[in-house]
C-alpha positions in Angstrom: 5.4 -28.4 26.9 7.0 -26.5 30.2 5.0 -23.4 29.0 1.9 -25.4 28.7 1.8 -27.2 32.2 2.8 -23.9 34.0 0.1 -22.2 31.8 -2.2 -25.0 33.6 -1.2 -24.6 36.3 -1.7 -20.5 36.8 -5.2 -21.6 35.6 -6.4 -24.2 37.7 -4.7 -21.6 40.8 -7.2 -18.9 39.4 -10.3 -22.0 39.2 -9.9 -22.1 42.8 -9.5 -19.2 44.1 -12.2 -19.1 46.4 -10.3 -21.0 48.6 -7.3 -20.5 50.4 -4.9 -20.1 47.7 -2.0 -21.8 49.1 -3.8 -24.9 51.3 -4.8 -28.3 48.8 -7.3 -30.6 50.8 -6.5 -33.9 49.7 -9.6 -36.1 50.2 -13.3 -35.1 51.3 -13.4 -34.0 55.1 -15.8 -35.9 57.3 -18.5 -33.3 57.0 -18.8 -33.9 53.3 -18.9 -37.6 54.0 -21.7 -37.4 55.8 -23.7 -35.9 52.6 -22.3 -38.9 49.8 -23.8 -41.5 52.0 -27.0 -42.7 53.1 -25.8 -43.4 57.1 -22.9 -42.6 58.8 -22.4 -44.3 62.6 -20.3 -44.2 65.7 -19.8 -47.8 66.3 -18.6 -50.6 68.8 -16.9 -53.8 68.1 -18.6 -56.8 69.6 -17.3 -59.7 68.0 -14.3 -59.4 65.2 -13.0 -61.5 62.5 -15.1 -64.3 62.2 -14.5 -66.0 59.1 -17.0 -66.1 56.4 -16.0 -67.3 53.3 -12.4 -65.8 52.1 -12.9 -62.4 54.3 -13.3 -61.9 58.1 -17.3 -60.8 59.3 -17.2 -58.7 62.3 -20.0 -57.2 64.3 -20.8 -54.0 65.7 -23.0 -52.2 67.7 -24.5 -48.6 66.2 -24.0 -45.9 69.2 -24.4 -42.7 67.6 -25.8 -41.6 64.0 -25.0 -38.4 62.0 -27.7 -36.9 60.4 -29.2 -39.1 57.3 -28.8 -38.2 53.9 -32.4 -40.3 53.1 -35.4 -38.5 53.4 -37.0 -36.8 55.7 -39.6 -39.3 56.2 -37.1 -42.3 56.8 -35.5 -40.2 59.8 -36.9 -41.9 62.2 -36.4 -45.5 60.8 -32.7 -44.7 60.7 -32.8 -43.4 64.3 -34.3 -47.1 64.8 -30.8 -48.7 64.1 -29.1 -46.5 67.0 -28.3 -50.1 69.7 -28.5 -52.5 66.6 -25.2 -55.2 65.8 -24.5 -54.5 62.4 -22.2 -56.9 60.5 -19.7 -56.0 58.3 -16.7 -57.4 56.2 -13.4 -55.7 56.5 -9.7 -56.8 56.1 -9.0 -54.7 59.0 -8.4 -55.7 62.5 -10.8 -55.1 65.6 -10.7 -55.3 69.2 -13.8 -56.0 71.0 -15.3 -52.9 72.8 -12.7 -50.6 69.7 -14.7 -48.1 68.1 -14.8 -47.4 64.3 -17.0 -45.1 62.0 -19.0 -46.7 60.0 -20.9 -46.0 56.4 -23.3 -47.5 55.1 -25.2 -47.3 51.8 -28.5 -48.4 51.3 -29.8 -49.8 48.1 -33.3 -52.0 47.4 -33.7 -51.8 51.6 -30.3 -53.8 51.9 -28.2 -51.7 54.2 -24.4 -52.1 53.2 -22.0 -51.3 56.0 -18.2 -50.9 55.7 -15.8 -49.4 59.3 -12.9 -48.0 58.8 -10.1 -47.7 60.8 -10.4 -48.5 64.8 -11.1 -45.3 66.3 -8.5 -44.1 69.0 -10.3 -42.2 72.1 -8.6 -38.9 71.3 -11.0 -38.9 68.0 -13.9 -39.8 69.8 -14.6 -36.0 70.9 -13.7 -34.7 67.2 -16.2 -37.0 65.5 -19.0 -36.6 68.2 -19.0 -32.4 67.8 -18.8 -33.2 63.9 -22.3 -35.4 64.1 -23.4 -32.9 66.9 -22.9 -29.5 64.7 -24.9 -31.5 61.6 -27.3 -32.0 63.9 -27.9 -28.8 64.6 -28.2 -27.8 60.7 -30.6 -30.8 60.2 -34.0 -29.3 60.7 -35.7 -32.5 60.0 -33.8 -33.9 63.2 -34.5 -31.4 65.2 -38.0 -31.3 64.3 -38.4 -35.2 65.0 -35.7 -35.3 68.3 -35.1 -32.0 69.5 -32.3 -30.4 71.3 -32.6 -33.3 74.3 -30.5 -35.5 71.2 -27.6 -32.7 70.9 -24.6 -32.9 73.4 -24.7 -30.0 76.0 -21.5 -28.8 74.7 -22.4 -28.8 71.4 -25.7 -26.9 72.2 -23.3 -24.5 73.6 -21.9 -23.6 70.7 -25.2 -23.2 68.7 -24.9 -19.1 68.1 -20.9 -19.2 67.2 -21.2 -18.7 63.4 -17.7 -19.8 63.7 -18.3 -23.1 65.4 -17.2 -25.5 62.3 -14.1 -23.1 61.6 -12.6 -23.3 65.5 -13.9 -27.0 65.6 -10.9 -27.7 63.3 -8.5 -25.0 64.2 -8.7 -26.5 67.4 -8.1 -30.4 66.5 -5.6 -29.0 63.5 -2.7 -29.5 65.8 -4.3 -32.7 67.6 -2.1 -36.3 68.5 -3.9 -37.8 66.4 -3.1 -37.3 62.7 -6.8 -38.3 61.2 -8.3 -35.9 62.8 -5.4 -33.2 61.7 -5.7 -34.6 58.0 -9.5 -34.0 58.4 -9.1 -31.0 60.1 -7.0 -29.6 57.3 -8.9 -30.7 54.4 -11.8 -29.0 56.1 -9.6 -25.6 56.6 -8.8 -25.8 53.0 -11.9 -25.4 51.1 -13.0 -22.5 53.0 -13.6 -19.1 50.9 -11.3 -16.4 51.9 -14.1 -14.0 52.5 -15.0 -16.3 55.6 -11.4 -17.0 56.4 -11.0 -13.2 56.9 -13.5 -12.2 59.5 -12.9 -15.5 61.5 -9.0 -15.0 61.5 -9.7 -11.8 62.6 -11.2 -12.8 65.8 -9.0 -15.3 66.2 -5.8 -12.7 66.4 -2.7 -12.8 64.9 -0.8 -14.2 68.6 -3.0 -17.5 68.1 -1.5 -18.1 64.9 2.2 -16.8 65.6 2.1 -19.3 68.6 1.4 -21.9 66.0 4.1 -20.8 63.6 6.8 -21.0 66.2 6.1 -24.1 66.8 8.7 -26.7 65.4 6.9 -29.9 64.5 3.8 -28.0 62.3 4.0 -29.4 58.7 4.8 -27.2 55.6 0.8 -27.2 54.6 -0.5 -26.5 58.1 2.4 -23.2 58.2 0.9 -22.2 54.5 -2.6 -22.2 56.0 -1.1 -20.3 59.4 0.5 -17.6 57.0 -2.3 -17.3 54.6 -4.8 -16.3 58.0 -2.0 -13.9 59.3 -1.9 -12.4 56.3 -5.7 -11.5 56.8 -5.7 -10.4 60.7 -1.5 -9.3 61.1 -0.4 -5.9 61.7 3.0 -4.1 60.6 5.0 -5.6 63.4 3.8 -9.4 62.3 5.4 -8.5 58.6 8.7 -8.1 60.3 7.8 -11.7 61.5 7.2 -13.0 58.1 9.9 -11.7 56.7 12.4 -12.9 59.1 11.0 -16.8 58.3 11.8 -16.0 54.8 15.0 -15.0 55.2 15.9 -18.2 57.7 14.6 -20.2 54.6 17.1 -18.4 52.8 19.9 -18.5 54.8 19.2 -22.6 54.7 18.6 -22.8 51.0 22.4 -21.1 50.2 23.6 -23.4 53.1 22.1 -26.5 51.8 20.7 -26.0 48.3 18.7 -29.4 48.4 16.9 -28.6 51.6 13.5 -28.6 51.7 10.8 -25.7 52.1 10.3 -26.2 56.5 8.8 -22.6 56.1 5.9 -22.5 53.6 7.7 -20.2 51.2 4.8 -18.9 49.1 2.7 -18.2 51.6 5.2 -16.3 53.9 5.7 -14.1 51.2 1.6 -13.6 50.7 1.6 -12.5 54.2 5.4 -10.7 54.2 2.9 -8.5 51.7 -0.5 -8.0 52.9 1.1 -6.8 56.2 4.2 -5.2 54.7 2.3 -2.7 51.5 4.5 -1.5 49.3 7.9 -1.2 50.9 7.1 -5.3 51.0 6.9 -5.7 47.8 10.1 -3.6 46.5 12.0 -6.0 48.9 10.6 -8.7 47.7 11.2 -7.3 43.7 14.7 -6.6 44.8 15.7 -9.5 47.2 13.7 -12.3 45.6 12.7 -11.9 42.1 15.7 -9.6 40.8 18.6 -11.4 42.4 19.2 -14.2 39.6 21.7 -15.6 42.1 19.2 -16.5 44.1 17.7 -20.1 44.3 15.1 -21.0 41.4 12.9 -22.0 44.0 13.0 -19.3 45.7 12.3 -17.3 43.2 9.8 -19.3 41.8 7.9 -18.7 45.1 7.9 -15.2 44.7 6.6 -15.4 41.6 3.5 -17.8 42.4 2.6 -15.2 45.3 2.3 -12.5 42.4 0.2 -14.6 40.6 -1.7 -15.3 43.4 -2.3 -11.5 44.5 -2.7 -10.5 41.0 -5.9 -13.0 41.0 -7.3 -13.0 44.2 -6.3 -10.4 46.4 -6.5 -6.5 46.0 -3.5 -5.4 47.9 -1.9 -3.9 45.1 -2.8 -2.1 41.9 -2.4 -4.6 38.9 -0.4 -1.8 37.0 2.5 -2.3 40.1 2.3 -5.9 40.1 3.3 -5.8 36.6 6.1 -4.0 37.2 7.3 -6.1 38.9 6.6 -9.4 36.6 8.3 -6.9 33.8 11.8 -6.9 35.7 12.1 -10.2 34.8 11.4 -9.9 30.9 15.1 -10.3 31.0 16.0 -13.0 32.9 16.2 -16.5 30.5 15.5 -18.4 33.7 11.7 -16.6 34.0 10.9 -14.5 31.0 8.8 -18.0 29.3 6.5 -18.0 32.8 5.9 -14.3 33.1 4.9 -13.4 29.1 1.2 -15.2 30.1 1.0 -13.6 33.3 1.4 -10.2 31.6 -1.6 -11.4 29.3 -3.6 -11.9 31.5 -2.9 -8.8 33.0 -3.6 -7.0 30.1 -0.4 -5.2 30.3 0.2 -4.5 26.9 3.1 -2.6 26.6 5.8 -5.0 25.7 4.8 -5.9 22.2 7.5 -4.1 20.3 10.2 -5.6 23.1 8.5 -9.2 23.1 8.7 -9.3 18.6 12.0 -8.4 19.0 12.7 -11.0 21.6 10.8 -13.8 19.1 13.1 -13.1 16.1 16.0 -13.8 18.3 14.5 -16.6 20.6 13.8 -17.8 16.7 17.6 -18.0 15.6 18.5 -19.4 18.9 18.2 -22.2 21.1 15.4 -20.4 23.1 12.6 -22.0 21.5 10.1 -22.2 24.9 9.7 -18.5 24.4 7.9 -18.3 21.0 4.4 -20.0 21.5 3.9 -17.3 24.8 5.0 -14.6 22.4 3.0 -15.4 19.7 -0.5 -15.9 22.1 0.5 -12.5 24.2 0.6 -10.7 20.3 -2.5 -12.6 19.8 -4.4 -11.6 22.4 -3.2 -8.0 22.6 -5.6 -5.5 21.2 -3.1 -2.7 19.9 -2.9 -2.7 16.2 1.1 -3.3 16.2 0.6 -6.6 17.8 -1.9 -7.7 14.8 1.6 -7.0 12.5 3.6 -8.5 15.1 2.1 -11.8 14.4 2.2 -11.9 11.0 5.7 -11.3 11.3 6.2 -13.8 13.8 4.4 -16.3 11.1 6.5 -15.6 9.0 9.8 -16.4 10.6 8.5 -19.2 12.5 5.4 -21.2 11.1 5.7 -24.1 12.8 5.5 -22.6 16.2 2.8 -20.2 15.3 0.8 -23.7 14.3 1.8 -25.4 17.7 0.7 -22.0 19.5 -3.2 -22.1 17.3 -3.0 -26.0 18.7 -2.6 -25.7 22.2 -4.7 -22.8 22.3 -7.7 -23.0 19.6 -9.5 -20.5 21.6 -7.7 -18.0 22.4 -9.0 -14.5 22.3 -7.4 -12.9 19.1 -6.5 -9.6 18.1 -9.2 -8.8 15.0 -7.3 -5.3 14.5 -7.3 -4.6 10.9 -4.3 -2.8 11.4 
């Protein structure tokens, strides 16, 4: 079962790979919101919790509407509800004169309308350039209300191709920690062919300054060291590699302490900027010493994956190398044996059969279902021997491995 999940895991890392391999947005951003609903609204509280029934009524006035999801030809009725009291059930509590957003579904021309949570002033700017910049992408707007309906600084922003990307990198660090989260979530699902050009004008001093900074979470740092490791130069692997080794240092003083640096994704930029001198440190420092912390070596291990997949830094063939030192090491060999796979390296099949016939008289049982699917999937005509040997001396795992992987890509090698 641990070989299965991590075997899920590597997959569902390479599924979304065209994102920033090391951010995870946890809920839709704002800008997606507005697309899943019929209305979205800037709204004012004019009279709250009024009590209808079992749950409080309040009312509010519509100020400002986002683009509509509803045809084209409705546009104009839905501009119609801009200075309308809407009413609305909610649990929460409102001030009068307290903003909120609002959405609203409309279904049999019954408009359903639910706020969220009262909107502080300091999220008032965010949320107006969000509604501003969909504007500007809504041709049907423009074509019914022009530019006159588009804030002046908005409209200032109209030719930056980057206007949605330093929209959030500008509110990532903001007081307010909606707009961070939404700002983040954002961040994450960009491709990392945009993320590279726009990093790049954003320069590597933008996003140290960020990184030195004490209070930035763990995700926002893994986002920070994934863009450095697109725009950095030599001297900013030094920099990497000097957070690593401060995580380190507190890991061996405090073995429970938690990741403050972003460990993964240190190391993905420690290697971008640092070539192959990097990496041997890395091999030697990280993955090698079997003193050192699982978690830290786990780390270093998931950045391999990750480069292996998605970025071409390295040749495969060295990559590989490096997942080969650790063929030896009981703590790793279970989690590398796939990765090899599915790097085709294919030159462990005579080690890897002599490793299942021992792994088979011992307690090492997580190691036979990866070695029988790597002989599977290997095309040389020793691995198709391989695995009727391993059949032999271990049927039941050779059945669990033809379970959990029906369709695995099999060696037809007559041998």
């Amino acid at each position: 079962m641990r070989y299965w999940l991590k075997f899920a895991f590597f997959f569902v890392l390479a599924r979304i790979g065209l994102a920033c391999p090391f951010c995870s947005a946890l809920a839709p951003c704002l800008r997606e919101e507005l697309s899943q609903v019929d209305h979205v609204a800037i709204a004012i509280c004019t009279e709250s919790a009024r009590q209808v029934g079992d749950l409080p009524l309040h009312s509010f006035r519509i100020e400002s509407l986002a683009p509509s999801t509803a045809e084209a030809k409705q546009i104009d009725a839905s501009l119609k509800l801009v200075g309308t009291v809407v009413q609305a059930y909610s649990l929460k509590r409102y001030k009068v004169g307290e903003r909120t957003l609002m959405f609203c579904i409309g279904q049999d021309g019954e408009l359903a309308w639910s706020p969220v949570e009262p909107m502080p002033e300091s999220c008032l700017e965010y949320v107006q350039h969000v509604f501003g910049y969909s504007r500007l992408e809504s041709p049907e707007w423009l074509a019914r209300h022009g530019a006159e309906s588009i804030r002046e600084e908005v409209l200032a922003s109209s030719r930056d191709k980057y206007r949605w990307l330093n929209l959030y990198w500008k509110h990532l660090e903001s007081e307010d920690t909606w707009v961070q989260r939404d700002s983040y979530n954002a961040l994450a699902k960009v491709s990392t062919e945009e993320l590279r050009p726009w990093s790049k004008e954003l320069g590597p001093k933008a996003i140290r300054e960020r990184l030195e900074q004490d209070e930035v979470s763990v995700s926002h740092r893994r986002f920070y060291w994934a863009i450095l490791g697109f725009c950095g130069e030599k001297e900013d692997a030094k920099f990497a590699w000097a957070a690593i080794e401060r995580q380190m240092a507190a890991r061996k003083e405090k073995p429970i302490s938690q990741d403050a640096v972003g460990l993964d994704a240190a190391i993905s930029s420690y290697l971008l900027l640092g070539g192959e001198p990097a990496l041997d440190q890395v091999e030697s420092t990280l993955l090698g010493d079997e003193k050192r912390h699982s978690s830290e070596r786990f780390a270093a291990l998931s950045t391999l994956r990750v480069h292996a997949q998605e970025f071409q830094a390295f040749d495969k063939k060295r990559i590989c190398k490096s997942l080969s030192s650790l063929l030896d090491d009981d703590d790793c060999v279970d989690m590398v044996i796939p990765d090899l796979a599915r790097l085709e390296d294919w030159s462990h099949v005579e080690a890897l059969e002599t490793k299942f016939h021992a792994a088979a008289e011992s307690e090492q049982q997580q190691l036979l279902v990866p070695i029988i699917n790597y002989l599977r999937a290997c095309p040389k005509p020793e691995a198709a021997k391989a695995v009727d040997a391993c059949e032999k001396a271990a049927p039941d795992a050779f059945k669990r491995a033809k379970t959990i992987f029906p369709f695995l890509r099999e060696n037809t090698s007559d041998g």
